[in-house]
DOSE-734577 format. One line per field, with one value per residue (C-alpha): x, y, z; residue number from 0. Coordinates in nm, 3 decimals. Example, Ala and Ser with C-alpha at 12.3 -4.5 7.8 and 13.67 -1.06 7.14 Angstrom:
BEGIN
c1 <- 1.230|1.367;
c2 <- -0.450|-0.106;
c3 <- 0.780|0.714;
num <- 0|1;
END
This chain:
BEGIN
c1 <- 16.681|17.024|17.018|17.075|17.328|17.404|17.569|17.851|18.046|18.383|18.652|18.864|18.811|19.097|19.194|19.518|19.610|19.897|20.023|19.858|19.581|19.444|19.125|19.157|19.215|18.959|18.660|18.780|18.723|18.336|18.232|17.969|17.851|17.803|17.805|18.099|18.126|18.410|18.281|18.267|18.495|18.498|18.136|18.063|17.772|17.634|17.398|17.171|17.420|17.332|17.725|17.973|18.295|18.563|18.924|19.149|18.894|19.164|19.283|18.951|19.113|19.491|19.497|19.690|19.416|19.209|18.912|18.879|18.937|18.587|18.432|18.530|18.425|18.125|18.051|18.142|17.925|17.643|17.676|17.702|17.381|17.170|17.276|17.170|16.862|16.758|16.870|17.214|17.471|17.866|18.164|18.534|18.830|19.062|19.414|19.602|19.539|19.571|19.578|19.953|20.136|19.843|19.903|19.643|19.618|19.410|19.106|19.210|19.112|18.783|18.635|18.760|18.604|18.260|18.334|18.391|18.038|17.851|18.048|17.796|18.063|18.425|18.644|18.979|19.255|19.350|19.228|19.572|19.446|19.126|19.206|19.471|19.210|18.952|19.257|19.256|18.893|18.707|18.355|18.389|18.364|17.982|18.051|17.975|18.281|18.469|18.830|18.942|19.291|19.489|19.445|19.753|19.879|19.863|20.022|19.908|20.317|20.460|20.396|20.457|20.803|21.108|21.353|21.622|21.595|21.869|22.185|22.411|22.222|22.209|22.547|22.474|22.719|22.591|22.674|22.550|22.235|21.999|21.760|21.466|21.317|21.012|20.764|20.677|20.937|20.778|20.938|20.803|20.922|21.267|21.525|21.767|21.716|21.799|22.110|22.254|22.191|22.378|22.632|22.737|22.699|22.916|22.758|22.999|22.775|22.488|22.350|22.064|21.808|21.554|21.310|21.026|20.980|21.001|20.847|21.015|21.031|21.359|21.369|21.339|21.535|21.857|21.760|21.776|22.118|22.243|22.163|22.294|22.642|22.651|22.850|22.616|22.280|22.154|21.881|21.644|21.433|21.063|20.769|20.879|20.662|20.412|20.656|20.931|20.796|20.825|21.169|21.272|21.136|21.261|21.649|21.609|21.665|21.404|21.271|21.317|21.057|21.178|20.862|20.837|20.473|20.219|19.901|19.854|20.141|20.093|20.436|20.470|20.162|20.364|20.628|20.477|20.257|20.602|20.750|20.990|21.058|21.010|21.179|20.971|20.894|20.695|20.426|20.081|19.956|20.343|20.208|19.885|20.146|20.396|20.125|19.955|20.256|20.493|20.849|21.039|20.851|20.812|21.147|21.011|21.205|21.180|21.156|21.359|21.582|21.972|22.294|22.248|21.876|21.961|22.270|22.060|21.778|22.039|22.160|21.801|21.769|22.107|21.995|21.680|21.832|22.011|21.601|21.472|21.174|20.963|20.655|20.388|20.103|19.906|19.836|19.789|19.491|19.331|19.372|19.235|19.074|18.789|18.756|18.788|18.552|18.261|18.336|18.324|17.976|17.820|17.916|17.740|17.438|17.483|17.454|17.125|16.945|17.039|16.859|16.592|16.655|16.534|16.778|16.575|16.548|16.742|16.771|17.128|17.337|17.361;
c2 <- 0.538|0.660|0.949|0.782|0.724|0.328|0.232|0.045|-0.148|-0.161|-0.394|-0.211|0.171|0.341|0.162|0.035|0.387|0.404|0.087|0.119|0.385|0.182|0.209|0.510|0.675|0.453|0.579|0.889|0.947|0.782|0.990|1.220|0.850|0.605|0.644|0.437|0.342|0.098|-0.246|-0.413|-0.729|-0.798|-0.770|-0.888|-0.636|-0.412|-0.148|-0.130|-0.087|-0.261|-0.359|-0.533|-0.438|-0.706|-0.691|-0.927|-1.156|-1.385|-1.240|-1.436|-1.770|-1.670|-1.730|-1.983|-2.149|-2.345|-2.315|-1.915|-1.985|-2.152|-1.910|-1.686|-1.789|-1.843|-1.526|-1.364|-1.639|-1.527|-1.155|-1.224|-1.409|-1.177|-0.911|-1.114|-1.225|-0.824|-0.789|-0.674|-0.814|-0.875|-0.798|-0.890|-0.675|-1.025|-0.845|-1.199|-1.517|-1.715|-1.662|-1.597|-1.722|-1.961|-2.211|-2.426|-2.469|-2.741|-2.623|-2.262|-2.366|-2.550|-2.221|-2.019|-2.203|-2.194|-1.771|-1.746|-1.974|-1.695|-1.372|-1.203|-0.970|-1.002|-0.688|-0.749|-0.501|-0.744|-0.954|-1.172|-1.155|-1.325|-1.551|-1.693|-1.711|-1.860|-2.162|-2.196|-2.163|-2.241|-2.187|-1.882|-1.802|-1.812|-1.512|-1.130|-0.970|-0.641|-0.559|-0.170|-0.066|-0.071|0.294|0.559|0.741|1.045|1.336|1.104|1.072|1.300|1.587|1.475|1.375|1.432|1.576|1.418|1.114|1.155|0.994|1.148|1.099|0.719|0.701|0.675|0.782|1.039|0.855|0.494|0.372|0.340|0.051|0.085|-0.273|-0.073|-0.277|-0.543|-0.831|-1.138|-1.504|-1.424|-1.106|-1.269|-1.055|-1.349|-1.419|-1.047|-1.036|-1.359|-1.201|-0.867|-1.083|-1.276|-1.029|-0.744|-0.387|-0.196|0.118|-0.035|-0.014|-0.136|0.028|-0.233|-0.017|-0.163|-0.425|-0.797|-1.111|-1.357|-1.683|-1.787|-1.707|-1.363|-1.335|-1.464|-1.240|-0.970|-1.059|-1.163|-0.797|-0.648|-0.793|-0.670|-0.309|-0.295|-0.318|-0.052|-0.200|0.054|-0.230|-0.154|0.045|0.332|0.678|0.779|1.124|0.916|0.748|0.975|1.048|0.680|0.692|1.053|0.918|0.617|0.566|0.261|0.002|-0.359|-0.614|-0.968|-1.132|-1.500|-1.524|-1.223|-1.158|-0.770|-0.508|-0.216|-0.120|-0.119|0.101|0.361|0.341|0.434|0.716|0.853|0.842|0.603|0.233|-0.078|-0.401|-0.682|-1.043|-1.190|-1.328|-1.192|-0.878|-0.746|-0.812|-0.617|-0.344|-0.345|-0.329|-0.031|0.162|0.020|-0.090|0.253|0.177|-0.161|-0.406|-0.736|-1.069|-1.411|-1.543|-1.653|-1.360|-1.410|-1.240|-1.229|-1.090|-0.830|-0.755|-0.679|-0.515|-0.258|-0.192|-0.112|0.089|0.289|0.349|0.475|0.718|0.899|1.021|1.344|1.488|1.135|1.107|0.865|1.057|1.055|0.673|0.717|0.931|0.563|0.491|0.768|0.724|0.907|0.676|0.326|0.479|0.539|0.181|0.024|0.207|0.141|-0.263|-0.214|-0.087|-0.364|-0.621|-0.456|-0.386|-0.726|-0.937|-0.682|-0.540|-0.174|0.081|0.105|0.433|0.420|0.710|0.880|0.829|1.040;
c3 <- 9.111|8.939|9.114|9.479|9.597|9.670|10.004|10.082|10.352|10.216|10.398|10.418|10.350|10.465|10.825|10.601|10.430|10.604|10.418|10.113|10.057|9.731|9.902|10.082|9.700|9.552|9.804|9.848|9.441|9.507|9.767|9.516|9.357|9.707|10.081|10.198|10.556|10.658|10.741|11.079|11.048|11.396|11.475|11.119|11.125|10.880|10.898|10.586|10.327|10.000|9.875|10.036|9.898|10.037|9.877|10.081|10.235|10.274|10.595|10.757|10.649|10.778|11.127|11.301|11.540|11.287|11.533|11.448|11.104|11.086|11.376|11.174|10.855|10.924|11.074|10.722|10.517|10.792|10.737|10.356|10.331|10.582|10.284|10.039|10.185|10.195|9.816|9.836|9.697|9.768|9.538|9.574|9.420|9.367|9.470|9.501|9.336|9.658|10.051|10.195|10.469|10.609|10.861|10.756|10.404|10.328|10.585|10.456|10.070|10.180|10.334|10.104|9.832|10.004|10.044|9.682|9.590|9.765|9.620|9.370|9.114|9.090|9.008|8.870|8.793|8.470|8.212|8.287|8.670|8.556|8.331|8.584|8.861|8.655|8.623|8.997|9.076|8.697|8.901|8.944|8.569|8.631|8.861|8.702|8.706|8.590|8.462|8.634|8.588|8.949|9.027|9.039|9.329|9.196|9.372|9.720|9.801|9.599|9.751|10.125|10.024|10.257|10.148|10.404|10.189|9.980|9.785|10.024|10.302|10.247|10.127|9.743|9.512|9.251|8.946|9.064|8.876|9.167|9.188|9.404|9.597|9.748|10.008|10.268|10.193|10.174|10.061|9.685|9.691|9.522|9.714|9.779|9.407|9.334|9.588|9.399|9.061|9.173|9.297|9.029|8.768|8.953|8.781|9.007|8.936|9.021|9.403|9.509|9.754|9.997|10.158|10.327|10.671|10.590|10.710|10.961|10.744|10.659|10.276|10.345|10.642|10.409|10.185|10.430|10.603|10.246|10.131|10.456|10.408|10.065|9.949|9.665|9.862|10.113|10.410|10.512|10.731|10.868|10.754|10.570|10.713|10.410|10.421|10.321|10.015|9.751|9.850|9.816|9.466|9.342|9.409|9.220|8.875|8.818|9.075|9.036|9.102|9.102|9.267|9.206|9.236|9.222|9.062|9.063|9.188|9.366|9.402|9.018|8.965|9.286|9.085|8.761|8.906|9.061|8.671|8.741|8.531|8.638|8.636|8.669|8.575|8.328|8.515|8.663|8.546|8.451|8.126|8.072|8.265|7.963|7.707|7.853|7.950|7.677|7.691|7.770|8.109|8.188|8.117|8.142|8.164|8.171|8.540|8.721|8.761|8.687|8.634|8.254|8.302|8.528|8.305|8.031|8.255|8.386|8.036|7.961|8.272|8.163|7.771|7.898|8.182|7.881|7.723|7.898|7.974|7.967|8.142|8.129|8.235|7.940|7.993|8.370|8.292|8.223|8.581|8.733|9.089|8.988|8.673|8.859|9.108|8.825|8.674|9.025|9.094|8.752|8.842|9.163|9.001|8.710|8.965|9.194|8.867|8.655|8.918|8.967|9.285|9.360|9.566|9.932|10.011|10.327|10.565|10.586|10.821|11.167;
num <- 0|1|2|3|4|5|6|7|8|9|10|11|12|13|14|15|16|17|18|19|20|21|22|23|24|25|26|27|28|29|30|31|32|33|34|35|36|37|38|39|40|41|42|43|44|45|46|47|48|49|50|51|52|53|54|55|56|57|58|59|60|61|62|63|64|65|66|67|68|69|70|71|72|73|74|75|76|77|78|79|80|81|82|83|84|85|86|87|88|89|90|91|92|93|94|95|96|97|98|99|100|101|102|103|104|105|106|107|108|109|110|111|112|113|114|115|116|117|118|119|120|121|122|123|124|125|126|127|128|129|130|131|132|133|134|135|136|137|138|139|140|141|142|143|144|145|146|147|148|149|150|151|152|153|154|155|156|157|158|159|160|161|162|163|164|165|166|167|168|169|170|171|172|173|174|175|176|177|178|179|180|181|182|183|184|185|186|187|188|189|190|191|192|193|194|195|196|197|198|199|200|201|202|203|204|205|206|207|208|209|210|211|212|213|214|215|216|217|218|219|220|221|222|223|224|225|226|227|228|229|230|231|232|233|234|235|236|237|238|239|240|241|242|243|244|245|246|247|248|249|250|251|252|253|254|255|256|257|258|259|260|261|262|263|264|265|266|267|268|269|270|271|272|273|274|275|276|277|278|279|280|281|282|283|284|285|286|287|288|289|290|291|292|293|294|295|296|297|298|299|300|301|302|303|304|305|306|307|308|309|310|311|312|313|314|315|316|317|318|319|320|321|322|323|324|325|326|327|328|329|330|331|332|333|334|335|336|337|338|339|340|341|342|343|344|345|346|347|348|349|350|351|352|353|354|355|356|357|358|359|360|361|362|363|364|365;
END
């Protein structure tokens, strides 16, 4: 039975590489242990697979007409228990503690209650991440679940990096300490926080670099203009080309994260797998970060973020720029794609076999 390989419907596979290739990485590294196709979220159809891999389910529950919401809903509940009713089984990677920017919370948290009562294994990327969901949703601690590291990036940017991106080509001066604000801003993403900070405690060497589109609410758009009229902050606003990337994070000197609210950070694991520090709150999984990476790599503070705190965080930043030759890919090794991959599979298996379901043998494929 071992010796099959199990299929999955994973939502999403790769459609959202070019924003994030978590998954893309993730299934990439699975491909000699399951047969992944990328599920059908507008038909809600699958096609035989055994797994349903969801990992931002909230998206269904997001919309502004409450009427799809439910349509919509239901549709996935309908899929889910079709699956179920042949033996599969459905798991959800729990990237965020709770649903962003929705229109309609109250309906929003009934059906995504009633999605969580039918989820079968829950995959975390951190015992903090679970233990802080299980305070928001304490049912769910009857759920199987799993704690994988956030996979790293490997090589994935590094080596499409363009080298246009530069100091001089953004108008950074050589000897500034460079810190990097990398991704989608969003109203917990703290930049109006970190522009007052700056502000008020001067660090004339210090610039800082936003790279990445934001949202239209009005926190972040005055962060944005508040960062635009700044000498100390450089703007690079919209989606910034996967080519670009690793050039962003090669001219930095360490990249600041001073989220309000988060549960699990890409960004910070990018940032990592690129060698490069990060600044971040104490809150979420910043904390299982610092203990697995240790402090020459993670500078953690006390939220919210201030002039004193980022004082202290860029004196950090400018004791630690003086080491050479420090890498931290010994403890990446831990977060291997290929490893998360073999830990996610062995779940899936843990969950077909504990309730005594036997792999089909399915035909592959055309």
């Amino acid at each position: 039975m071992c010796s099959e390989k199990i299929r999955v419907a994973a939502w999403p596979k790769n459609k959202n590489r070019k924003n994030n290739p978590y998954n893309y990485l993730l299934y990439e590294a699975m491909a000699g242990l399951a047969e992944v196709s990328e599920f059908d979220h507008r038909g809600m159809r699958m096609s035989g697979e055994q797994i349903l891999h969801l990992h931002w389910p909230d998206k269904v529950v997001a919309d502004k007409r409450k009427w799809r919401m439910i349509w919509r809903s239901w549709r996935l509940r309908s899929a889910i228990k079709k699956l179920q009713r042949r033996g599969g089984k459905v798991v959800w990677t729990v990237h965020n503690l709770r649903p962003h920017k929705l229109r309609h919370p109250v309906l929003a948290a009934k059906l995504f209650e009633k999605f969580i009562a039918l989820v079968d294994g829950l995959v975390f990327l951190s015992n903090e991440s679970r233990e802080l969901f299980y305070g928001v949703y304490p049912a769910a601690k009857g759920i199987p679940s799993v704690v994988t590291p956030h996979i790293h990036f490997g090589d994935y940017y590094r080596l499409q990096s363009d080298k246009t991106i530069c100091r001089e080509s953004l108008g950074l001066a050589e000897d500034d300490t460079a810190l990097l604000m990398f991704g989608k801003i969003s109203e917990h993403k703290g930049l109006w926080e970190l522009v007052e900070a700056k502000r008020e405690a001067g660090l004339d060497k210090v610039s800082v670099i936003v790279a990445g589109s934001a949202n239209d609410d009005p926190v972040t758009q005055k962060g944005i203009a508040a960062a635009q009229s700044s000498t100390s902050f450089i703007v690079e606003q919209g989606r910034i080309p996967t080519a670009q990337v690793g050039a962003f994070f090669s001219l930095a000197d360490g990249v600041i994260l001073p989220y309000t609210a988060i549960l699990n950070s890409g960004t910070a694991m990018l940032a990592l797998s690129l060698n490069k520090p990060v600044i971040a709150p104490k809150i979420g999984s910043f904390s299982a970060l610092a203990q697995e990476f240790g402090s020459d790599w993670v500078y953690l503070y006390e939220a919210p973020l201030d002039a004193v705190k980022l004082t202290h965080a860029c004196k950090w930043l400018e004791a630690r720029k003086q080491q050479k030759d420090m890498s931290c890919a010994e403890t990446l090794s831990y977060c291997a794609p290929d490893t998360v991959a073999k830990a996610t599979v062995a779940f899936y298996r843990g969950l077909l076999d504990n309730f005594g379901v036997q792999l089909p043998k399915v035909a592959p494929k055309q």
